[in-house]
mmCIF file of the C-alpha atoms, coordinates in Angstrom:
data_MODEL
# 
_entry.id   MODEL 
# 
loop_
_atom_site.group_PDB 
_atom_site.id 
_atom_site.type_symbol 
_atom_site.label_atom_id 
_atom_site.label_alt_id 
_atom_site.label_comp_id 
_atom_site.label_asym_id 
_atom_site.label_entity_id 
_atom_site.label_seq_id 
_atom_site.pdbx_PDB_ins_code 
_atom_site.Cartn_x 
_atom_site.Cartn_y 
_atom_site.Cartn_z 
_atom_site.occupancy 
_atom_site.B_iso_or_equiv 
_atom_site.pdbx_formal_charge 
_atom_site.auth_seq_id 
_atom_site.auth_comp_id 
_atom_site.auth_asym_id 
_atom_site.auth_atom_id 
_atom_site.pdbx_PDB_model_num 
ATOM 1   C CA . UNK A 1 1   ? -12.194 -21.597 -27.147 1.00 0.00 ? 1   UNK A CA 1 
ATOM 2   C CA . UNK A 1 2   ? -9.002  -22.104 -25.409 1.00 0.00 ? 2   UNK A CA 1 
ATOM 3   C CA . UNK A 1 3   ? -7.465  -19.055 -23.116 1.00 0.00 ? 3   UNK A CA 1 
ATOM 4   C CA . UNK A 1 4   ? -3.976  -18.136 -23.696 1.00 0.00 ? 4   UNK A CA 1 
ATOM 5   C CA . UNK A 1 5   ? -3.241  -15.975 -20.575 1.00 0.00 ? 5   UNK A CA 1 
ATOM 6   C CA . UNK A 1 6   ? -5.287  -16.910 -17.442 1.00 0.00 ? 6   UNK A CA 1 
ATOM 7   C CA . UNK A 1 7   ? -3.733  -14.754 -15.684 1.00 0.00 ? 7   UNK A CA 1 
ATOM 8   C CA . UNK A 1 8   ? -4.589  -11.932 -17.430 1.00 0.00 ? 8   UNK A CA 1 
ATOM 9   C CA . UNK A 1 9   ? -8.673  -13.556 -17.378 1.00 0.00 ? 9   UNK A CA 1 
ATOM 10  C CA . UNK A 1 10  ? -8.207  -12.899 -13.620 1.00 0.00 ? 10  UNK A CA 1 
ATOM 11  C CA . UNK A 1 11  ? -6.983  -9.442  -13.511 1.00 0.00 ? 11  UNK A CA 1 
ATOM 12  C CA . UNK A 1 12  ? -9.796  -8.843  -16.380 1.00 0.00 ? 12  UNK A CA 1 
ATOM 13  C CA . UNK A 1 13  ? -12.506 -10.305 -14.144 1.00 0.00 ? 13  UNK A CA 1 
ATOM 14  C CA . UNK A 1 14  ? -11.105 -8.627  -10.636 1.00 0.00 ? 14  UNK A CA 1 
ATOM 15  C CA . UNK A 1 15  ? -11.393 -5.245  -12.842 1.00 0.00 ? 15  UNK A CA 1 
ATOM 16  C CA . UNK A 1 16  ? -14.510 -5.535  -14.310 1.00 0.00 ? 16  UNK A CA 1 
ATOM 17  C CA . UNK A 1 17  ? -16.194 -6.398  -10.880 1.00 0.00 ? 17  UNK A CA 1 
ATOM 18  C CA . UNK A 1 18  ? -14.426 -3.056  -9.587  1.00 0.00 ? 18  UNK A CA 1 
ATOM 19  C CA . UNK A 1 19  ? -16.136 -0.923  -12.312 1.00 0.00 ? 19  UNK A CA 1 
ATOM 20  C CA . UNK A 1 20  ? -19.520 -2.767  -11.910 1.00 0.00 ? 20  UNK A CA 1 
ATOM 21  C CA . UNK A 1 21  ? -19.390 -2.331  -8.265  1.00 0.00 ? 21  UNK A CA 1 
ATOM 22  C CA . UNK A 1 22  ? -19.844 -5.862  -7.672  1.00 0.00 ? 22  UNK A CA 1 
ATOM 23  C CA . UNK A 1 23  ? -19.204 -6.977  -3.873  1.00 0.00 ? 23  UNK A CA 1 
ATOM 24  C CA . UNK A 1 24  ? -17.948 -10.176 -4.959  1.00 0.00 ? 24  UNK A CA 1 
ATOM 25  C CA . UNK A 1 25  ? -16.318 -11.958 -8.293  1.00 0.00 ? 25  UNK A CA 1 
ATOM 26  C CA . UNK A 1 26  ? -15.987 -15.739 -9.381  1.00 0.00 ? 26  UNK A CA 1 
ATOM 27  C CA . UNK A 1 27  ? -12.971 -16.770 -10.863 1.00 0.00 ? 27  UNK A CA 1 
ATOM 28  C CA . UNK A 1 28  ? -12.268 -20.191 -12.313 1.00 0.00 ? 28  UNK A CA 1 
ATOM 29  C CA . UNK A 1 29  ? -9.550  -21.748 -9.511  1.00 0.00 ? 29  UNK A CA 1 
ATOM 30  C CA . UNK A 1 30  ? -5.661  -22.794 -10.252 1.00 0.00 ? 30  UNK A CA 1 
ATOM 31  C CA . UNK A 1 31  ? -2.731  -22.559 -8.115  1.00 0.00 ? 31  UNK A CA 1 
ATOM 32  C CA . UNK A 1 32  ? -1.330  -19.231 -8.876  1.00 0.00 ? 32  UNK A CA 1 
ATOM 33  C CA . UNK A 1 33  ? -5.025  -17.585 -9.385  1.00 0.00 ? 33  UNK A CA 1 
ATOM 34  C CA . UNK A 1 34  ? -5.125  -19.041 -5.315  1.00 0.00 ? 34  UNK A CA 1 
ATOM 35  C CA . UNK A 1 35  ? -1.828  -17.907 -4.086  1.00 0.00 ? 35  UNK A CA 1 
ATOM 36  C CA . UNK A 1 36  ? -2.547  -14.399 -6.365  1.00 0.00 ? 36  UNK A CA 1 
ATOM 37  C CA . UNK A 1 37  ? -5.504  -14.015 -4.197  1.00 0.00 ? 37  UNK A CA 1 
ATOM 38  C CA . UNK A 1 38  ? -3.700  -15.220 -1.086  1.00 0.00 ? 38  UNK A CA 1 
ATOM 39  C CA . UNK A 1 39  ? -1.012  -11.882 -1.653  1.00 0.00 ? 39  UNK A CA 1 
ATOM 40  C CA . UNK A 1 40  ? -4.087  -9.733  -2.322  1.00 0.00 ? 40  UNK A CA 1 
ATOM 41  C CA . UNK A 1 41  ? -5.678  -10.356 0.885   1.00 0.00 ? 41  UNK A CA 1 
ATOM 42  C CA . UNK A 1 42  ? -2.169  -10.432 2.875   1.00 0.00 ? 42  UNK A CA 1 
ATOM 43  C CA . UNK A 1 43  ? -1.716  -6.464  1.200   1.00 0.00 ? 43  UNK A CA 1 
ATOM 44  C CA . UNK A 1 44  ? -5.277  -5.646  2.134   1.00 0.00 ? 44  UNK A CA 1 
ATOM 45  C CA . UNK A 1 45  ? -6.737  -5.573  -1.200  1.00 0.00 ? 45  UNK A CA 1 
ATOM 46  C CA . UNK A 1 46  ? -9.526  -8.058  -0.624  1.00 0.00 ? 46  UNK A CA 1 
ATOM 47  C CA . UNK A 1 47  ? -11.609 -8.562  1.575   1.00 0.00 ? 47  UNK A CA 1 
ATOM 48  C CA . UNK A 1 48  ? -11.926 -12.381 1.849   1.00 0.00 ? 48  UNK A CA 1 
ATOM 49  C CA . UNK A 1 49  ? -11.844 -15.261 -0.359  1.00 0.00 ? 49  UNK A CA 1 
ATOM 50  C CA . UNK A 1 50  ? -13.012 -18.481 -0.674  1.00 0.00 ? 50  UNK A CA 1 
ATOM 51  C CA . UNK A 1 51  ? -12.340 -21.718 -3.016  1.00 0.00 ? 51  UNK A CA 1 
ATOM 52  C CA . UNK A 1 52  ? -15.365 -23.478 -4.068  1.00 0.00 ? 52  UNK A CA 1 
ATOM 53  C CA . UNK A 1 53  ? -15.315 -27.180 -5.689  1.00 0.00 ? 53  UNK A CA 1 
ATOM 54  C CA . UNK A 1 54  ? -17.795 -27.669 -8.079  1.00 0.00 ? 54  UNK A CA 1 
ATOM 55  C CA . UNK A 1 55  ? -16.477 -31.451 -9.147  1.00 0.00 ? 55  UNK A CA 1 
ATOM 56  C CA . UNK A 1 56  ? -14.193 -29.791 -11.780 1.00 0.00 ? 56  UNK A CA 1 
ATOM 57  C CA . UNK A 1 57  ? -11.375 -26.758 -11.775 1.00 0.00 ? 57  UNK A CA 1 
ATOM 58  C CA . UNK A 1 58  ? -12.948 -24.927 -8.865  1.00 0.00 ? 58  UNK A CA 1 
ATOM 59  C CA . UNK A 1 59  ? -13.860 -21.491 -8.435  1.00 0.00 ? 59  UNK A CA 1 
ATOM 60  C CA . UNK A 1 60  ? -12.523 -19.024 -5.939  1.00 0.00 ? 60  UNK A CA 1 
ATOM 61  C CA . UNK A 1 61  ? -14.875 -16.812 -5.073  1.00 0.00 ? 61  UNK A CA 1 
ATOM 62  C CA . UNK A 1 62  ? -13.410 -13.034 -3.872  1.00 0.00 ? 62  UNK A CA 1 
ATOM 63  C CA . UNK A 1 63  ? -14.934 -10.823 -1.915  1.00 0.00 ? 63  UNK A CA 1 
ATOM 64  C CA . UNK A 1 64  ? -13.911 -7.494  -3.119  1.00 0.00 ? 64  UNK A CA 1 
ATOM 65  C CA . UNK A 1 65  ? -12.899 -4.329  -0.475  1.00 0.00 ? 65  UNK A CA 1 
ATOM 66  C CA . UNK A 1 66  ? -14.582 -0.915  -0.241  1.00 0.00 ? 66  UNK A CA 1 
ATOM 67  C CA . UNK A 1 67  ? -14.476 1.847   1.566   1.00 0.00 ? 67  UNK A CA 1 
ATOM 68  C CA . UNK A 1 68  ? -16.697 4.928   2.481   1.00 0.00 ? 68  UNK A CA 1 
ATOM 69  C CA . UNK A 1 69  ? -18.421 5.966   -0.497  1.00 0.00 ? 69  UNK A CA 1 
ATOM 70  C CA . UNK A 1 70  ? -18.465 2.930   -2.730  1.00 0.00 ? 70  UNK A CA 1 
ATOM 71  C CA . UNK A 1 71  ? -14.389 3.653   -3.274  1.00 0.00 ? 71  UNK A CA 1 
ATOM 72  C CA . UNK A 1 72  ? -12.503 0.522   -3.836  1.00 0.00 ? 72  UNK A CA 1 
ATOM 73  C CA . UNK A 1 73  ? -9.107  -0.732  -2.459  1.00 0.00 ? 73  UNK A CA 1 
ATOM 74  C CA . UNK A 1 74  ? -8.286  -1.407  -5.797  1.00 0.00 ? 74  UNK A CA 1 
ATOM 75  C CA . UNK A 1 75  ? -7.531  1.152   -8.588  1.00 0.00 ? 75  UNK A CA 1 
ATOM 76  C CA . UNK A 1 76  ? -5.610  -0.398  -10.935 1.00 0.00 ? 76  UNK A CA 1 
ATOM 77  C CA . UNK A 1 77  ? -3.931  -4.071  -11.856 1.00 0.00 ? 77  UNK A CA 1 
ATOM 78  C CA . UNK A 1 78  ? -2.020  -4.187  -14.728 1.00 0.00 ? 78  UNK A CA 1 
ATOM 79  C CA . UNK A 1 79  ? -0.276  -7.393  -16.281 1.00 0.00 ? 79  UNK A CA 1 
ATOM 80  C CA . UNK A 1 80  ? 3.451   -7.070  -16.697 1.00 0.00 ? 80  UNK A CA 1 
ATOM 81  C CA . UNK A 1 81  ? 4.512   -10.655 -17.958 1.00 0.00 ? 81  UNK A CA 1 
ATOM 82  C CA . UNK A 1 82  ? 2.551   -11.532 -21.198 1.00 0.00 ? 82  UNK A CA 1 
ATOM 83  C CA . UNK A 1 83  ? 2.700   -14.666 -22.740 1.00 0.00 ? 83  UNK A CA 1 
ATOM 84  C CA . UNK A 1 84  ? 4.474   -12.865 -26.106 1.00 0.00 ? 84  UNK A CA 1 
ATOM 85  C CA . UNK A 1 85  ? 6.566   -10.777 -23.842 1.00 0.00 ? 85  UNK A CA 1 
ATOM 86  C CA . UNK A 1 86  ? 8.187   -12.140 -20.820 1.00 0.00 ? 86  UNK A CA 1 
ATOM 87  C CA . UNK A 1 87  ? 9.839   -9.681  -18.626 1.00 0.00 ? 87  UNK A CA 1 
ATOM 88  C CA . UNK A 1 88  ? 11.595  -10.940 -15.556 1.00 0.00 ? 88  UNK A CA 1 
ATOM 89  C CA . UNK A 1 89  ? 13.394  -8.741  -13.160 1.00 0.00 ? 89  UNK A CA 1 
ATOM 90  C CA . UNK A 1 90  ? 16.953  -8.926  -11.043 1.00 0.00 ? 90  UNK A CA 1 
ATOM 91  C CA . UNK A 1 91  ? 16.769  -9.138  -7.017  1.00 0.00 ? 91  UNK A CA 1 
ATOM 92  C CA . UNK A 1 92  ? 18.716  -5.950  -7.346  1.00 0.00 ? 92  UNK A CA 1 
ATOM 93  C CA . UNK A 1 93  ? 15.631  -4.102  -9.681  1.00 0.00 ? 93  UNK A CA 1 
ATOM 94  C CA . UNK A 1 94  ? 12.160  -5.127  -7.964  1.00 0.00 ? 94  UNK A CA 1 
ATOM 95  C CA . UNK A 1 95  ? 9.752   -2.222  -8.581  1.00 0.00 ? 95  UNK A CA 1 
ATOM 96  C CA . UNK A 1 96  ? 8.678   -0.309  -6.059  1.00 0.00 ? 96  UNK A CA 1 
ATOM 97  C CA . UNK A 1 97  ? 4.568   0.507   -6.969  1.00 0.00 ? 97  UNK A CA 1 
ATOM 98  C CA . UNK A 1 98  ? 3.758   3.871   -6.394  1.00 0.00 ? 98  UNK A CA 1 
ATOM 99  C CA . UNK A 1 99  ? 6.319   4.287   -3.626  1.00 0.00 ? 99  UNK A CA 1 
ATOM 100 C CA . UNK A 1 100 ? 5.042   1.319   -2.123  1.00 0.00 ? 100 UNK A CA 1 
ATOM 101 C CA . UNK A 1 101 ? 1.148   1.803   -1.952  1.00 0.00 ? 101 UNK A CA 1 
ATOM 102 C CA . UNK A 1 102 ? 0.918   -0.666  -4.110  1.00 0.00 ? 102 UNK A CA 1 
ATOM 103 C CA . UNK A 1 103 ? 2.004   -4.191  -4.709  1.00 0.00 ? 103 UNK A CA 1 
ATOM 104 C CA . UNK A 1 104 ? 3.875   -5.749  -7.565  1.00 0.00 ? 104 UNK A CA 1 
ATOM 105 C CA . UNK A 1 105 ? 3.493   -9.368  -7.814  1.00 0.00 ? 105 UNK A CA 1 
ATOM 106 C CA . UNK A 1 106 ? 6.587   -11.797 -8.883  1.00 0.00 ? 106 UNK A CA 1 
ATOM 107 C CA . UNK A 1 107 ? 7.419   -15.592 -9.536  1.00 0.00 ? 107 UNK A CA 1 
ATOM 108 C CA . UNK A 1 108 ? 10.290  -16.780 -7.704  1.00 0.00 ? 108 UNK A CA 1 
ATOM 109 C CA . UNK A 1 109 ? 11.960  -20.016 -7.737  1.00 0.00 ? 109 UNK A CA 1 
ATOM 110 C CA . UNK A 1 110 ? 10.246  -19.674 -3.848  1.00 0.00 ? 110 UNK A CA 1 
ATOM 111 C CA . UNK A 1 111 ? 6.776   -19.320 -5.400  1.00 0.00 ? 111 UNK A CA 1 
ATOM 112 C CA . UNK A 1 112 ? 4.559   -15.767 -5.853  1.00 0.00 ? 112 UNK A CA 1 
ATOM 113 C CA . UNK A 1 113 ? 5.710   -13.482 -4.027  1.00 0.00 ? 113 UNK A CA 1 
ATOM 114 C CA . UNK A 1 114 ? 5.107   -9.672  -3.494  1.00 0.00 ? 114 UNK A CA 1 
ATOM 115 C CA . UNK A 1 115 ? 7.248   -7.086  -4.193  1.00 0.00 ? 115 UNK A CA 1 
ATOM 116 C CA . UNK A 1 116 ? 8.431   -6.407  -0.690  1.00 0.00 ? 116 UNK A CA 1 
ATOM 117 C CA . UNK A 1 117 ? 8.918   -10.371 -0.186  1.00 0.00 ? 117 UNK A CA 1 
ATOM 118 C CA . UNK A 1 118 ? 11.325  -10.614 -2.863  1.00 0.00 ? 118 UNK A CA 1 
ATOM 119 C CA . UNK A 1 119 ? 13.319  -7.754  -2.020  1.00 0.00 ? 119 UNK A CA 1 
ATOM 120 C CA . UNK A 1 120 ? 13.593  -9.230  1.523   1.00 0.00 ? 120 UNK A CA 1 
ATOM 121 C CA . UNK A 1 121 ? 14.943  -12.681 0.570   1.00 0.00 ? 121 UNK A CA 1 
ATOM 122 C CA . UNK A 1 122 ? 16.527  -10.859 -1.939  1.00 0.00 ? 122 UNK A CA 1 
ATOM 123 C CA . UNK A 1 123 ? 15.329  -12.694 -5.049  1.00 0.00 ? 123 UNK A CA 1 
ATOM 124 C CA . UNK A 1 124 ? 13.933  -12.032 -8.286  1.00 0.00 ? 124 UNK A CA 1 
ATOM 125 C CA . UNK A 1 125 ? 11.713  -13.427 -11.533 1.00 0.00 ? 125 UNK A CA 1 
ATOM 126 C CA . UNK A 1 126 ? 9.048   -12.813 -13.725 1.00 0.00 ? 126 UNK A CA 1 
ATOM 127 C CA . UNK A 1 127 ? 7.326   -9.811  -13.245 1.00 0.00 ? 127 UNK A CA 1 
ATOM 128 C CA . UNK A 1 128 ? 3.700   -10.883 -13.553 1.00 0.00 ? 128 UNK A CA 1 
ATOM 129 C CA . UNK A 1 129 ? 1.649   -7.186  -12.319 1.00 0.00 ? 129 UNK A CA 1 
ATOM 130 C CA . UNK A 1 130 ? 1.108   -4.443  -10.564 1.00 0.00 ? 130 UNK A CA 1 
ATOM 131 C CA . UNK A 1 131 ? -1.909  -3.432  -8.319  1.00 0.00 ? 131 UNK A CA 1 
ATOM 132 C CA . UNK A 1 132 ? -2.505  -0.149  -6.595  1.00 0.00 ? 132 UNK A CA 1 
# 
């Protein structure tokens, strides 16, 4: 079976740990899953991650926040950007998430970036998602 949209696999897996109260996912490892995870943990969504190598793709393994009773940091990720439907944004229109408690992630020609990143260098991109 070949997977179309990775990205979305990674949201998928991230949200289905959340609802099974799991303290920690695995997630096969690329690039953008790693610098996805890197702007998660910079926004204070995660707790910690690490990359394994198993000889092959990788896996990063994420250790998932929570707070007082068995809340978690994350409520919601939502993919944006689908491979059927690209939708890429101006400098001028980066989304604000929830009046900014949340994040909204974006590829640049500078690389993934969050929301508030882009609007500071003042760039914009492909919308990938949203996560509040």
């Amino acid at each position: 079976m070949t997977m179309t949209d990775p990205i979305a696999d990674y949201l998928t897996r991230i949200r289905n740990a959340v609802m099974a109260n799991r303290s920690s996912v695995d997630i096969p490892a690329s690039r953008v899953k790693i610098h996805m995870t890197e702007i998660l943990k910079d926004a204070g969504y995660i707790d910690d991650y690490t990359v394994l190598d198993d000889r092959g793709q990788g896996v990063i393994n994420i250790d998932l926040k929570w707070h007082r009773h068995r809340e978690n940091a994350i409520k919601a990720l939502r993919r944006e950007s689908r491979p059927g439907q690209r939708r890429y944004v101006k400098a001028e229109e980066v989304p604000k998430i929830r009046n900014g408690h949340g994040i909204a992630i974006i590829s640049t020609s500078r690389g993934l970036l969050s929301d508030s990143q882009a609007r500071k260098m003042g760039v914009g991109g492909e919308y990938i998602c949203s996560i509040y």
